[in-house]
C-alpha positions in Angstrom: 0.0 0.0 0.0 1.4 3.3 -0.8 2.5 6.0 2.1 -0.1 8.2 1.3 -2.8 6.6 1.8 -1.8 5.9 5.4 -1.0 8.3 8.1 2.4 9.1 8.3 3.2 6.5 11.0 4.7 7.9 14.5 7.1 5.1 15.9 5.3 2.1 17.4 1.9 0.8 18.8 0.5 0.4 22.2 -1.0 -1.7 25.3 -2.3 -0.6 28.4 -1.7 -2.1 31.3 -4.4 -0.3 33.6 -7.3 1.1 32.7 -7.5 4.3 30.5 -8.2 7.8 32.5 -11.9 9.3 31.5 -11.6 11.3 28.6 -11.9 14.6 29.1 -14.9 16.9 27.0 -13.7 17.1 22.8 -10.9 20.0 22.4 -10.1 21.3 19.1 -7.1 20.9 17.4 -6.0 24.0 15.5 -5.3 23.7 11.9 -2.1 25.0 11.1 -2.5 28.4 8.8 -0.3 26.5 6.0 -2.4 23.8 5.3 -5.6 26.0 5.3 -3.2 28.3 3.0 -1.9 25.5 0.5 -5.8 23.9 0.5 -7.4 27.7 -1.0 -4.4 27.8 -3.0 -5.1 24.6 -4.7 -8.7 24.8 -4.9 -8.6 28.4 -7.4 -5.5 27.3 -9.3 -5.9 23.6 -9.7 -9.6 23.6 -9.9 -9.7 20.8 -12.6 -7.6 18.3 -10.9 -9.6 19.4 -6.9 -12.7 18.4 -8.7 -11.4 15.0 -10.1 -10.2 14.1 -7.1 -13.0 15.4 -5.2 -15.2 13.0 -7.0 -17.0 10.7 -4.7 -16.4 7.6 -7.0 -12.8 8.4 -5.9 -13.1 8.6 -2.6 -15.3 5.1 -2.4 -12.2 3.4 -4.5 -9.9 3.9 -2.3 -12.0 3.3 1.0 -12.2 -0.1 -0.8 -8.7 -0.5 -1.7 -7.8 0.2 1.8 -10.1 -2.5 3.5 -8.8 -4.9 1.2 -5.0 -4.4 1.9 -6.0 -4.2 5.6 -7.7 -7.8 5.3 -4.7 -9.5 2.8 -1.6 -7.7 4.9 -2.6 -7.4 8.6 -4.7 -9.8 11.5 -7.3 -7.8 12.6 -7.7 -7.5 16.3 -10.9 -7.8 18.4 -12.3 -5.8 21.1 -12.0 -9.3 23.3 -9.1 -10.1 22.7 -7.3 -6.1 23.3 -9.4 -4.5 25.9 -6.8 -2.3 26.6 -5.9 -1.3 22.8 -9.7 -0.3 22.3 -9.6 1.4 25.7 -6.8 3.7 25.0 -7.8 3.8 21.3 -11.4 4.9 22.5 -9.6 7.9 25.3 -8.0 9.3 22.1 -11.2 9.1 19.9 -13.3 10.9 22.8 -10.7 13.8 23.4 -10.6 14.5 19.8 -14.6 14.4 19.4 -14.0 11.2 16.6 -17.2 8.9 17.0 -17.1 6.0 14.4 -16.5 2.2 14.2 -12.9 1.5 15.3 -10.9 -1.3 14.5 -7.4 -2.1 15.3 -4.8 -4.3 13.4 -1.7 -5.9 13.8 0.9 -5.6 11.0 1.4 -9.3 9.2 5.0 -8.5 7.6 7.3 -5.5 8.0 7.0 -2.4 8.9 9.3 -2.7 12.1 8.1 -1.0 15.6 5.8 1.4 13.7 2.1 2.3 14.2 -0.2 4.1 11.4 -3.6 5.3 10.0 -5.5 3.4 6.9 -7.9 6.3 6.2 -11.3 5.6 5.2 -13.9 8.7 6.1 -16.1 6.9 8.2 -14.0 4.5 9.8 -11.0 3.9 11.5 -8.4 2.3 11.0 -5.0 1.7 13.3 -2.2 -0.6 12.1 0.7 -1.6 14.8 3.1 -3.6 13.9 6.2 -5.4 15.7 6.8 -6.1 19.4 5.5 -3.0 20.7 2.8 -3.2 23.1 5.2 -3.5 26.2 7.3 -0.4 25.1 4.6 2.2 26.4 3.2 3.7 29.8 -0.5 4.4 29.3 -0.4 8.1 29.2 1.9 7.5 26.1 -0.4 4.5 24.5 -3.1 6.6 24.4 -0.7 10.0 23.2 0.1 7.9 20.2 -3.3 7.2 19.3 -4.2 10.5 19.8 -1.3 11.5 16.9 -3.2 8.3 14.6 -6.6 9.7 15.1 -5.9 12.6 14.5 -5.0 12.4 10.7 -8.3 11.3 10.3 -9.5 14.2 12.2 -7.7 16.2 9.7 -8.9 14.7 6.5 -12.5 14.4 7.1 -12.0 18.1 7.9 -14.1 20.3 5.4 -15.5 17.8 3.2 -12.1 16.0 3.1 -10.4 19.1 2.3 -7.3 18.1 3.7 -7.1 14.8 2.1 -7.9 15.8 -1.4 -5.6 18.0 -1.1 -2.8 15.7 -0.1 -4.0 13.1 -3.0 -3.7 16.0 -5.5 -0.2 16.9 -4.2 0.9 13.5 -4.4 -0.4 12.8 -7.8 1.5 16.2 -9.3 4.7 15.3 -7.5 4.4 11.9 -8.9 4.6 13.2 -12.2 8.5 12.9 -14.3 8.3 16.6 -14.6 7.3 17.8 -11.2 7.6 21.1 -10.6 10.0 21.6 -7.8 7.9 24.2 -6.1 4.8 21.7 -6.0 7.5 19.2 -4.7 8.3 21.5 -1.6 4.8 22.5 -1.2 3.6 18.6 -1.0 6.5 18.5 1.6 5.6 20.7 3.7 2.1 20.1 3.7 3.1 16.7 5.0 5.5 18.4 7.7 2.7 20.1 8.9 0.4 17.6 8.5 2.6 15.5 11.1 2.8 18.5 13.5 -0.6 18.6 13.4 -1.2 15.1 14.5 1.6 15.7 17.6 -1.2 18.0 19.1 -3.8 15.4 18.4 -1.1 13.4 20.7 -1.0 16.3 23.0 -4.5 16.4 23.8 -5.4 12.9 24.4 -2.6 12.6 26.8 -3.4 15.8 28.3 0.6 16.6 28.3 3.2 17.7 26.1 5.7 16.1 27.8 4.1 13.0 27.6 4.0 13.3 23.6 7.4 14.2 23.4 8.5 11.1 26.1 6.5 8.9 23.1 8.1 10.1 19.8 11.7 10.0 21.7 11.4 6.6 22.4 9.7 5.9 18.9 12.2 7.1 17.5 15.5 6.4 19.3 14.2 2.6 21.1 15.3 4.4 24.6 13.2 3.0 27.2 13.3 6.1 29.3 13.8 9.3 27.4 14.8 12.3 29.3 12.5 14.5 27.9 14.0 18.0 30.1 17.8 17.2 28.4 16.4 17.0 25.1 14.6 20.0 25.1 18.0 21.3 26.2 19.4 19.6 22.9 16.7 21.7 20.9 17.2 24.8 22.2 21.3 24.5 21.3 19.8 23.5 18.1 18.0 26.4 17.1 20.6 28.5 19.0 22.6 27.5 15.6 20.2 29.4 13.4 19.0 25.7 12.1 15.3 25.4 10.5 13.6 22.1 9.3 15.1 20.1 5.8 12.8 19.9 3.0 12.3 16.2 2.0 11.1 12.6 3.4 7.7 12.9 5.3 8.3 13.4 8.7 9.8 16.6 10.3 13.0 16.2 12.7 12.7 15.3 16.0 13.9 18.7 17.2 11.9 20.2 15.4 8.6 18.7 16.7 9.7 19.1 19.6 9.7 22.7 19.0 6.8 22.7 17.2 5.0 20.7 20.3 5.9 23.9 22.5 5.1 26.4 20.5 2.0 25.9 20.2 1.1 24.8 23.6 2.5 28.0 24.5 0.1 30.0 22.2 3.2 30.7 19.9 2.4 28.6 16.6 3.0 31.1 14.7 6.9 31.0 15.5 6.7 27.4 13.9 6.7 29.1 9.9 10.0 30.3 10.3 11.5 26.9 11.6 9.5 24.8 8.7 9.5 27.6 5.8 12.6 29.6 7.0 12.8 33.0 5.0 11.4 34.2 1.4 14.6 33.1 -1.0 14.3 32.6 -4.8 16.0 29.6 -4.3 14.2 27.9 -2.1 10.1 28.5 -3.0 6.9 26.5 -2.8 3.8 27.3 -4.9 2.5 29.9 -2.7 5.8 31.3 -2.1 5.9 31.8 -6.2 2.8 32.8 -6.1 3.4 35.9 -3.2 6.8 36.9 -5.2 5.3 37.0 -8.3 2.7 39.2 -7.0 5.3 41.7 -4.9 7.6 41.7 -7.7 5.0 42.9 -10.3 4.0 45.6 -7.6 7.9 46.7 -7.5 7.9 47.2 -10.9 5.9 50.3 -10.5 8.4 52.1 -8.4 11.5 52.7 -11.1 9.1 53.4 -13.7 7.6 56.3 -11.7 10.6 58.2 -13.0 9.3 59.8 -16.1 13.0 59.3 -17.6 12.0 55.8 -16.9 9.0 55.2 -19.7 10.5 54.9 -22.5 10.2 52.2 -25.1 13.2 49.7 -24.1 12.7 50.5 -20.6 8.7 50.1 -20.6 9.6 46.7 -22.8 11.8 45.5 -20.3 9.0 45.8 -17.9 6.5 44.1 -19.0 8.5 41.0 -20.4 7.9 40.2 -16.6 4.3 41.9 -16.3 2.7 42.4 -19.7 -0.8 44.6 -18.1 1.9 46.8 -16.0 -0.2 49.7 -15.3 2.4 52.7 -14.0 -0.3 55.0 -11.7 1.0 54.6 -8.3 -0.1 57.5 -5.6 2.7 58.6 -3.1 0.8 56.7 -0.4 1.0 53.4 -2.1 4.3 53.7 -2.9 5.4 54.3 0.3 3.7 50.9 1.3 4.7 49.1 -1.4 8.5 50.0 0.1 8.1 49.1 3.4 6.7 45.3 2.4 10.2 45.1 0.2 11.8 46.2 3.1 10.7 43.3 5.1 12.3 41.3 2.2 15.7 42.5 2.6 18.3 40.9 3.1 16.9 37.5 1.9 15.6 39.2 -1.6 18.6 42.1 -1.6 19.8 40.3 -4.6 16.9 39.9 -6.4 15.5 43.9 -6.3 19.2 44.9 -7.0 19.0 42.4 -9.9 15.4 43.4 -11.0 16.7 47.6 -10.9 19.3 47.1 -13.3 17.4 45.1 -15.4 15.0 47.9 -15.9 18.3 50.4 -15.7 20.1 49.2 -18.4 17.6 48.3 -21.2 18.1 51.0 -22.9 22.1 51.8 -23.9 21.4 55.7 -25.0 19.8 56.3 -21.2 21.7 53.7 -19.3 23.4 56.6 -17.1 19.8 58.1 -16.7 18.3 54.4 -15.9 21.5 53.9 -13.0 20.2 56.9 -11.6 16.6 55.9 -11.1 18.2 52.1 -9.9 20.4 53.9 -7.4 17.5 56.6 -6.2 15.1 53.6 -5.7 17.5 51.4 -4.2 18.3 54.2 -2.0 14.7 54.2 -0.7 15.1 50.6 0.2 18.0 50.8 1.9 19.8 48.7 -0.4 22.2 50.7 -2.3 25.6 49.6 -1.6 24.9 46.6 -2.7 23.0 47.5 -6.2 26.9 49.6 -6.3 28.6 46.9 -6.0 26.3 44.4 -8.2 26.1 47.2 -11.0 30.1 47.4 -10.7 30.4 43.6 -11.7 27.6 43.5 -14.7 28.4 46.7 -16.1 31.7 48.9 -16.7 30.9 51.2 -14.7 33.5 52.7 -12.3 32.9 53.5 -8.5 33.7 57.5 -9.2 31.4 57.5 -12.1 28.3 55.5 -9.7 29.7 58.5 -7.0 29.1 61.3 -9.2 25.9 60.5 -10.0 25.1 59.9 -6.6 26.7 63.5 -6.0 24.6 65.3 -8.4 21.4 63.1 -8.6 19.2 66.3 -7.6 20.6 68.3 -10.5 20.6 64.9 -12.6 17.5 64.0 -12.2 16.0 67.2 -12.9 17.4 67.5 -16.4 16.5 64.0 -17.2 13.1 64.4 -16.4 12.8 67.8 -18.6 14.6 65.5 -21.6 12.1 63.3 -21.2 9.0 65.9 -21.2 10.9 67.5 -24.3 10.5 64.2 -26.3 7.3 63.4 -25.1 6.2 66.7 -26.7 8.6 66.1 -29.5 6.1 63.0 -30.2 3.4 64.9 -30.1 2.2 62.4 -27.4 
C-alpha cells in the first residue's frame, strides 16, 4: 500500500496495562495556517484536478482499496481479545470528538516498531506492527493514538479538504516533470500535516511532555527518554540558526519538539519560520511563487515612476515580466509598497538589486539616466551599496562614475526628467 494513503506513522503501537483515564470533553485541534493556505491555493488554481479528485467515486475506491490491503496484509484484532488497545484507542477518539466504528490491526510483515492510519472517512483504522505493546506507559499508549486519530481528524475536515488536497499533491509530484515548487509545497504540507497530529497526541494525553516522552522513544528505542535534556538539545539546536530540511515525510525530532511547545504556549505562529525559513528565490513553494510573483510585479511600479524611466526599451523590459503593468501609483501606495520590500531584505537584496538594473540598463542611450533611477530607488530601500557593487560587476561602470551620479542626482534627475517631457512633446504624445 502506498504511504499516502496511510497516516504518516509515529514510531510504534501500544498496550495498556491499567485502565484508561476518562476522557476529558472534545478539544479542538487547531489547523495550522499553511495547510488551510496550500488547501485555498489549490482549490482556485488547480480547480480541474480538486474536482477530479473530489469526486466521490474516488473517494469510495480507495475506502475499498484500503479495506482490502488491511484484510490481505494485517490480522485484525478484536475488542476481546485487546481491551486495553480499544480502551486507550477509544480515550484518544473521545478527546478529539471522533465517534465511528474502530478497528485495530496488527501488522502481518514488515513495517518494524511502527504504528499508522489506513484512512477511510467513516471509519477507523489503526495498524501496529512489531513487538510493541510492552514499550509504552499508558499516558503514552493513548498520546500515540491521539497522533493516529488525528490524521483522520484532519482529512475528514471540510468535506475531506485536507485529504484531497494531499492526493492532488501527491499525484503532481508523482509526475517525471514535477515542478519543484509543487515538490516542496507537498512536503511541507506533510510536515505540517505531522505536527498537526503531535497536538492530536497532545490532547489525548493531556501533556506535552508526555507526547514528546513517546516520539523520543519511537524514535531512538530508549526506554526512558529524558525529555528536560532533550529540550535542552533543541534549544542548542536552534541557537545554531537551524530550520527544518525539505524532504522525506516526517519533520526532525527537534523540530517537533519545537513545534509541540510552541503551540502549547500559544506561539504557533513562530513554527513558519523553523519549517519555511525566510522568502529566497532559491528555495520556494507554490505559494511562495505565487506571493513573489505578486510583490515583484507591484515593485515594478516604483523605477518606472521616474518619467525618464518610460521609454520604449525601458517600458519593454518591464513588461517582459508583467505584460498589463499599469504605472499610476499614488505617493501613499508607494510608500507601502517599500516598506513590504523592506521586510524582504536581506533575503531578496539580490533579487531587487538584480530586477533595478534590469530595468536600468535596457536602454544603452539612457543607461546613465536608468542607474540613476536604480540607485534613487534602491536608495529608498535601503539597499544601495549593494545594487553599487552588483552594478560594478555586470556593467563597466566605475565606483567614481556611480559617485558622481550619486553626487549630483538632484541636478541629474531634474534635467533627465525635462529630456524626457521634451521628447514626449517632441512625439506629439
Amino acid at each position: 500500500m502506498r504511504l499516502t494513503e496511510k497516516s504518516g506513522a509515529l514510531g510504534f503501537g501500544l498496550a495498556m496495562n491499567e485502565a484508561a483515564a476518562a476522557p476529558r470533553s472534545p478539544v479542538s485541534v487547531d489547523v495550522p495556517e499553511y495547510l488551510s493556505r496550500l488547501v485555498a491555493y489549490l482549490q482556485e488554481e488547480e480547480a480541474s484536478l480538486w474536482k477530479l479528485f473530489a469526486q466521490p467515486q474516488t473517494l469510495g475506491n480507495m475506502a475499498d482499496a484500503t479495506r482490502l490491503e488491511l484484510l490481505k496484509h494485517t490480522v485484525r484484532l478484536s475488542r476481546d481479545s485487546q481491551p486495553e488497545l480499544y480502551a486507550a484507542a477509544d480515550h484518544a477518539a473521545a478527546c478529539l470528538g471522533i465517534s465511528k466504528p474502530l478497528h485495530l490491526y496488527q501488522g502481518a510483515e514488515g513495517g518494524g516498531c511502527n504504528a499508522a492510519l489506513f484512512f477511510v472517512p467513516e471509519e477507523l483504522h489503526v495498524v501496529l506492527w512489531g513487538p510493541i505493546q510492552e514499550r509504552l506507559q499508558p499516558e503514552e499508549q493513548r498520546a500515540l493514538m491521539g497522533h493516529e486519530l488525528a490524521h483522520h481528524l484532519l482529512w475528514t475536515l471540510d468535506n475531506g479538504a485536507y485529504w484531497i488536497a494531499d492526493r492532488l499533491l501527491d499525484a503532481n509530484c508523482r509526475e517525471a516533470d514535477a515542478d519543484p515548487a509543487q515538490e516542496l509545497a507537498a512536503h511541507r504540507f506533510q510536515f505540517y500535516t505531522e505536527l498537526y497530529a503531535d497536538r492530536g497526541a497532545v490532547l489525548a494525553s493531556d501533556s506535552v511532555d508526555t507526547a514528546i516522552r513517546l516520539l523520543l522513544k519511537t524514535k531512538t528505542g530508549l526506554s526512558d527518554p529524558d525529555v528536560s535534556a532533550y529540550r535542552d538539545q533543541v534549544e542548542d539546536v536552534f541557537a545554531k540558526g537551524v530550520v527544518a530540511k525539505d524532504g522525506g515525510t516526517h519533520p526532525e525530532e527537534f523540530v517537533r519538539v519545537k513545534s509541540m511547545d510552541l503551540w502549547k504556549a500559544g506561539q504557533a505562529e513562530e513554527i513558519a519560520s523553523i519549517l519555511e525559513g525566510p522568502l529566497s528565490t532559491q528555495h520556494l513553494d507554490v505559494m511562495q511563487q505565487q506571493e513573489l510573483d505578486h510583490l515583484t510585479r507591484s515593485f515594478l511600479k516604483l523605477p518606472m515612476q521616474y518619467a525618464w524611466m518610460q521609454g520604449e526599451a525601458m517600458l519593454g523590459q518591464a513588461r517582459l515580466i508583467d505584460p498589463n503593468l499599469k504605472l499610476e501609483l499614488s505617493d501613499s501606495a508607494a510608500e507601502g509598497l517599500r516598506e513590504e520590500i523592506r521586510e524582504r531584505v536581506p533575503e531578496l537584496e539580490d533579487y531587487w538589486c538584480y530586477l533595478l538594473l534590469d530595468l536600468a540598463l535596457a536602454e544603452r542611450d539612457l543607461e546613465e539616466a536608468g542607474l540613476l533611477a536604480a540607485l534613487l530607488e534602491a536608495e529608498a530601500l535601503g539597499i544601495r551599496e549593494r545594487l553599487e557593487e552588483l552594478a560594478r560587476n555586470v556593467t563597466k561602470i566605475t565606483l567614481k562614475k556611480l559617485s558622481e551620479l550619486w553626487g549630483n542626482r538632484e541636478e541629474l534627475a531634474e534635467k533627465f526628467a525635462q529630456e524626457a517631457k521634451e521628447g514626449v512633446e517632441e512625439a506629439g504624445l
